[in-house]
N, C-alpha and C positions, 0 to 999 in steps of 0.2 A: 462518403463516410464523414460524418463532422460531430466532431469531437467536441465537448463543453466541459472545462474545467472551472471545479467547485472549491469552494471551500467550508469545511464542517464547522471551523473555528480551529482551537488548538490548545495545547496541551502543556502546563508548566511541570519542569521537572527538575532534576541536579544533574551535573555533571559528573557529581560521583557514578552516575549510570553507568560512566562509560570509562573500559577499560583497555589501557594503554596508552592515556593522556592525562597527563595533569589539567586541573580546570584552570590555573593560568593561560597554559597554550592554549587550551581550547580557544578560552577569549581572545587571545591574542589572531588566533587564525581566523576567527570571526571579525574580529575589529579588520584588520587585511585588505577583507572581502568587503570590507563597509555594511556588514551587517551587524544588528543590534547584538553587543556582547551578552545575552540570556540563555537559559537553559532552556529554552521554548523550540515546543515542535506544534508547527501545522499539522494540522488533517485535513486532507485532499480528497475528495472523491472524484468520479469520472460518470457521462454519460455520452455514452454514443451513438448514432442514428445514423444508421444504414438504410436500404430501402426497403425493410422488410422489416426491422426491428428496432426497438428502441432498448439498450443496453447499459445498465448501469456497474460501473467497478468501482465494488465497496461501496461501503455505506457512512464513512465517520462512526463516532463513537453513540452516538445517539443521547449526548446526555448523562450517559451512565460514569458515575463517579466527577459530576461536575465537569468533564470531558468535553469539548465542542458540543454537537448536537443541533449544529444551523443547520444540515443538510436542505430541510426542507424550505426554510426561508429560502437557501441559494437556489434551488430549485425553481421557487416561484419566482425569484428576480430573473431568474434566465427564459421563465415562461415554460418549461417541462412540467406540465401534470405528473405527479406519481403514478395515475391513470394510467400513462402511455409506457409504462418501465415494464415488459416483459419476458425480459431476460438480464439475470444477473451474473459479472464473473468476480468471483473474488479470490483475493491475491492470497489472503492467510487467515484463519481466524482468531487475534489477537482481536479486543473489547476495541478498539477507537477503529478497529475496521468493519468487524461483525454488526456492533450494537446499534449501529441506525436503520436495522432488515426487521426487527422483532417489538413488540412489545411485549409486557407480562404475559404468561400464562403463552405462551409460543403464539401467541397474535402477530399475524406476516403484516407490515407496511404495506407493501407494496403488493395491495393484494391480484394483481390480473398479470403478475408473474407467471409463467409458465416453464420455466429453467432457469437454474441454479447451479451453476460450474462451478466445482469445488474439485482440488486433485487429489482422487484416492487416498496419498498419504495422510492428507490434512485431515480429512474428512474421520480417516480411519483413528491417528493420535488421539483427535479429541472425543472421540467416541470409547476411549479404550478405558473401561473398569480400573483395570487395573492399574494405570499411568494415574488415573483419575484418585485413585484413594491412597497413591503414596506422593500424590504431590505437596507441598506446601501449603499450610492455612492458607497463606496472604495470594498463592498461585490459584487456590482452586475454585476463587468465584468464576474465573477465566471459562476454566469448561462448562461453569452453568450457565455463561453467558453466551457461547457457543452452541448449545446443546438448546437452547431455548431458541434460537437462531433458525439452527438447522431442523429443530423439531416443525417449527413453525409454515417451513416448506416443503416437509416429509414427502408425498412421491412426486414432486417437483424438482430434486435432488439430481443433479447429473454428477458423480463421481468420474475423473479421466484420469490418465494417464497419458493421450496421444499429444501431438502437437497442436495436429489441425483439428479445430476445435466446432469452427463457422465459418462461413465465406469470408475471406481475408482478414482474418483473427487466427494468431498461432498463439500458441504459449512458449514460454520458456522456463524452464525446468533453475530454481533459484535457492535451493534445499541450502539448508543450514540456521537462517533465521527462524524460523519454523517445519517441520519435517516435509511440508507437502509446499514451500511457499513458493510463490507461482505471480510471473511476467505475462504481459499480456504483450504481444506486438501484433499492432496493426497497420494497416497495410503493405504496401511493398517498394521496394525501389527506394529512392529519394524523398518520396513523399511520405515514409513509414514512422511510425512514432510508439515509442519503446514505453509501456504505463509500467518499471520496474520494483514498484511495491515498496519493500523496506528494505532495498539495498544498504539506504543511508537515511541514518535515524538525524543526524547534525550535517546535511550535505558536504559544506565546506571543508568540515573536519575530517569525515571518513570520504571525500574525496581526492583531499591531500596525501591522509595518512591510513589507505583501504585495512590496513591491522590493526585499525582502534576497534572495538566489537562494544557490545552495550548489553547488560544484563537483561535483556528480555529475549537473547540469541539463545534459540534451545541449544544448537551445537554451535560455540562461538570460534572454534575452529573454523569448520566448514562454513559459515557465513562471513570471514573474512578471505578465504579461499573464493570464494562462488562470489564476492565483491571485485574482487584483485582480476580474475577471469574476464568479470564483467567488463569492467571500467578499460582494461585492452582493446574487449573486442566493439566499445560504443566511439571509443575513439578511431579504433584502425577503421570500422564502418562509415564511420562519420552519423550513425544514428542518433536523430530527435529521440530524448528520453524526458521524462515526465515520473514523478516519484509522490507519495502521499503525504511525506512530511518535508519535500520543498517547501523552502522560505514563503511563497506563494502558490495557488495554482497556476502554474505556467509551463512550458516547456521550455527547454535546453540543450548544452550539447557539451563533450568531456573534450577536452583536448589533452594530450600529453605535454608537460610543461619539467624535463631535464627524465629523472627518473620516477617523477611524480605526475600527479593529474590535476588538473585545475575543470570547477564547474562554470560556464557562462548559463545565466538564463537567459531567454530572448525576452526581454524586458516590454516586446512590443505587444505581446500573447494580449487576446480580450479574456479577461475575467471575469466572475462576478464571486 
């Protein structure tokens, strides 16, 4: 199984996003980390090659709202035809994840897809009428951008709920960010590596302080709940994780540091 971490580009935003830090500390625990004191988040994609399949988790934002949308430059620097993508898992469908699987008019990218992992929750949320016409003006391009996503690979569409998803691919169940939002772990053992989605929107920060949460948590409760669970058990594991708005694409690993958590990346990961 060999893994190729992408980058879609990335995403300016505020710090007012994020709730239960001041945008002082913020920079300040970025400056720390020797990372650039900004409101910037990467977009991360994943493609992985088994011997029987070629898999992509997530897509970047595709563009939409000015949003990254290199996937397919990264693509062609790494030599992956979108030809050979036919199987997709995705983590949640938020725009800078969804938006790089669809064109207008439900037109799939990636046309010689044949499955589509989405977890029933998710799948079900953004489908729902009724969630859909009491949402917010500013929320509701979200579900057309979704629904244009999903429409576009209609009976290609795999809704789960199980673990075991594909040969040495489990999910893990990450609800709170989004209703259905979904970890992908593969393989096993030592050599396993954790793709955790949007556990953490500003790494450094919500891996110091796992109670900062950030206004695009449907339940920001349960998403700093289901962060705090997380970050325990990648430490007590000692699991390779890997995240979509990581600093770069690269992987990592959490260590406990007093009552807190510190992120290392392994700085040595090939990119492109």
């Amino acid at each position: 199984m060999a893994v190729t971490m992408l980058s879609d580009g990335y995403l300016d935003v505020s710090f007012e996003l994020l709730d239960g830090i001041k945008a002082a500390k913020a920079e300040a625990l970025l400056e720390k980390r020797g990372v650039p004191p900004l409101p910037r988040m990467n977009i991360n994609a994943y493609v992985v090659e088994t011997a029987d399949r070629t898999i992509l988790i997530d897509s970047g934002a595709g563009g939409i709202n000015g949003w990254g949308g290199r996937l397919q430059v990264a693509l062609a620097a790494a030599g992956i035809d979108p030809l050979q993508i036919d199987t997709i898992l995705l983590t949640h469908a938020h725009p800078d994840h969804i938006g790089g699987l669809a064109g207008p008019l439900q037109t799939p990218v990636f046309r010689n897809v044949q499955q589509l992992f989405v977890h029933e929750r998710e799948l079900a949320f953004w489908r729902d009428e009724g969630i859909y016409s009491n949402a917010p003006d500013g929320f509701r391009p979200f579900f057309d951008v979704a629904r244009n996503a999903f429409n576009a690979y209609g009976e290609k569409l795999v809704p789960f709920h199980q673990e075991a998803i594909l040969p040495g691919i489990q999910t893990v169940n990450l609800f709170g960010h989004t209703p259905g939002h979904t970890g992908y772990l593969l393989g096993d053992g030592s050599d396993s590596l954790l793709i955790w989605g949007d556990i953490v929107h500003f790494p450094h920060i919500q891996v110091a302080q796992p109670e900062v949460t950030i206004a695009f948590d449907s339940d920001s409760a349960q998403a700093a709940h289901t962060r705090k669970q997380l970050l325990d058990r990648v430490a007590t594991d000692k699991l390779s994780i890997s995240g979509m708005h990581f600093n770069f694409p690269t992987a990592g690993s959490v260590q406990r540091e007093g009552n807190a958590y510190i992120l290392n990346y392994d700085l040595w990961s090939p990119v492109v």
